[in-house]
C-alpha positions in Angstrom: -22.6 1.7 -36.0 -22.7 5.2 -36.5 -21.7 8.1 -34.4 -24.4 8.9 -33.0 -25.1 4.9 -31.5 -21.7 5.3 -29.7 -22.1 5.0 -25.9 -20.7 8.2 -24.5 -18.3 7.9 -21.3 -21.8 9.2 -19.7 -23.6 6.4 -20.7 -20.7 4.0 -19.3 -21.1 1.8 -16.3 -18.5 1.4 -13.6 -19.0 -2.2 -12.0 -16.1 -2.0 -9.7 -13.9 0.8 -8.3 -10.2 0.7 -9.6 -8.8 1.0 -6.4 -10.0 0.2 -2.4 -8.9 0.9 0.8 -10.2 0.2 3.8 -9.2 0.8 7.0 -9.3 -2.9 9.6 -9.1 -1.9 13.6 -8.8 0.8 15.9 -6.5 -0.2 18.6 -3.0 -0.3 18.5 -2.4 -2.0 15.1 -5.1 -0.7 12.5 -4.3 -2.4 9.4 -4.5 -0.7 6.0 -5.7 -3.2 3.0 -5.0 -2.0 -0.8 -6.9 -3.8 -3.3 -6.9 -2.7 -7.2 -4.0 -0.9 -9.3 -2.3 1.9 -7.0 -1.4 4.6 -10.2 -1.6 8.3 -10.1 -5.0 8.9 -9.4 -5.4 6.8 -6.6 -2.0 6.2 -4.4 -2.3 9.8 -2.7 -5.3 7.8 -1.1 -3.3 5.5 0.7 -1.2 8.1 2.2 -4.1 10.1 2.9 -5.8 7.6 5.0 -2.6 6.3 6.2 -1.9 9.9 7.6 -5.0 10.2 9.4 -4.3 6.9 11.1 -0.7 7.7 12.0 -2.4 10.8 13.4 -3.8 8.6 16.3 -0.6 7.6 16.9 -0.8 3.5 17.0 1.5 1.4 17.7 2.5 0.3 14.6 0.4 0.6 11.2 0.1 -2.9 9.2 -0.5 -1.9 5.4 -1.5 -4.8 3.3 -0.5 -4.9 -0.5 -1.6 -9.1 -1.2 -4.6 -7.8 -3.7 -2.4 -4.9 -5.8 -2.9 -6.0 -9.0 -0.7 -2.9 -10.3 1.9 -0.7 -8.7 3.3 2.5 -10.6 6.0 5.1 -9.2 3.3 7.0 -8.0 2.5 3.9 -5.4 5.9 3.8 -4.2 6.0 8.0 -3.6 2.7 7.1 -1.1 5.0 4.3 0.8 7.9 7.2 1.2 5.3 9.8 2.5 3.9 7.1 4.5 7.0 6.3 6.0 8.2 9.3 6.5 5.0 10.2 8.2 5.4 6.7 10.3 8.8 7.9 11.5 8.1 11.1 12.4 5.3 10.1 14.7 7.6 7.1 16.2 4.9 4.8 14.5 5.8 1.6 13.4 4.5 1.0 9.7 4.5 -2.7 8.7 3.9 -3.8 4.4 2.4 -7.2 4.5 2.1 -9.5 1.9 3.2 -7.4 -0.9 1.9 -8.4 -4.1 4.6 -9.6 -6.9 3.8 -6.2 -8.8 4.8 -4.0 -5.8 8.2 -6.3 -4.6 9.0 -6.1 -8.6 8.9 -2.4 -9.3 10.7 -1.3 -6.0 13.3 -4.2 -6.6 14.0 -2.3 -10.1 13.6 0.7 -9.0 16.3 0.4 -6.0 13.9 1.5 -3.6 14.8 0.3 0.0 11.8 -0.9 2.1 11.8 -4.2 3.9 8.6 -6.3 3.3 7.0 -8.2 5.9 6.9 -11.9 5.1 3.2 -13.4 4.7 1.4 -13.3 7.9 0.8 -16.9 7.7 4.6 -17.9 7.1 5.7 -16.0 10.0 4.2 -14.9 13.0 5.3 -11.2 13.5 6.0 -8.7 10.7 9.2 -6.2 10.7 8.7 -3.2 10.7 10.0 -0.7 7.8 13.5 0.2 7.5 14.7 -2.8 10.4 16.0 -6.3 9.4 15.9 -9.8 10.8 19.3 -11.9 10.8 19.6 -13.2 7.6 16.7 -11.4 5.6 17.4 -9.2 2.9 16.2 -5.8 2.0 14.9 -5.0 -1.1 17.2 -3.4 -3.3 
């Protein structure tokens, strides 16, 4: 094949984003679900949309990590803006079903936010930063 039978990237076809998130209810739990690989061009997205939820001030915000299928440093600075925008707006922010990738790198990484167990093994998530008796944090 010569150089000139190359596809260029303009020729390329993109059959499915890299990264989704959609926004699930209006009331006073929206839910936030992640699907794809969360890297630096797409995690300022969660806390983006995450933002202009808080902004509405729920309840509590559920954010659901079950279809991450990769989670860089960059993902874990959207959780701590996230947070901190939770907290400042005395919103609730709730991470369900975390995907192994995301529990992995903020267990290495030290990073200290509780995970909601799966909503199907327990009936009502904890929120971010509080602890049941007996459940651990991840450190």
């Amino acid at each position: 094949m010569s150089i000139l039978e190359r596809p260029t990237r303009h020729d390329a076809r993109v059959d499915k984003p890299i990264m989704t998130v959609a926004l699930h209810g209006e009331g006073p739990q929206p839910s936030i679900t992640v699907r794809g690989e969360v890297d630096m061009s797409s995690a300022h997205l969660i806390d983006e949309l995450a933002e202009h939820v808080i902004a509405r001030r729920p309840v509590r915000l559920i954010l659901d990590l079950s279809r991450v299928t990769f989670f860089s440093a960059h993902g874990i600075s959207a959780l701590l803006r996230t947070r901190r925008a939770a907290a400042c707006a005395g919103v609730a922010l709730i991470l369900r079903d975390a995907a192994p990738c995301v529990t992995h790198l903020l267990a290495a990484t030290g990073t200290r936010i509780n995970l909601a167990a799966p909503a199907q093994r327990s009936g009502d998530p904890i929120a971010v930063g509080e602890r049941r008796t007996g459940e651990s944090s991840v450190a």
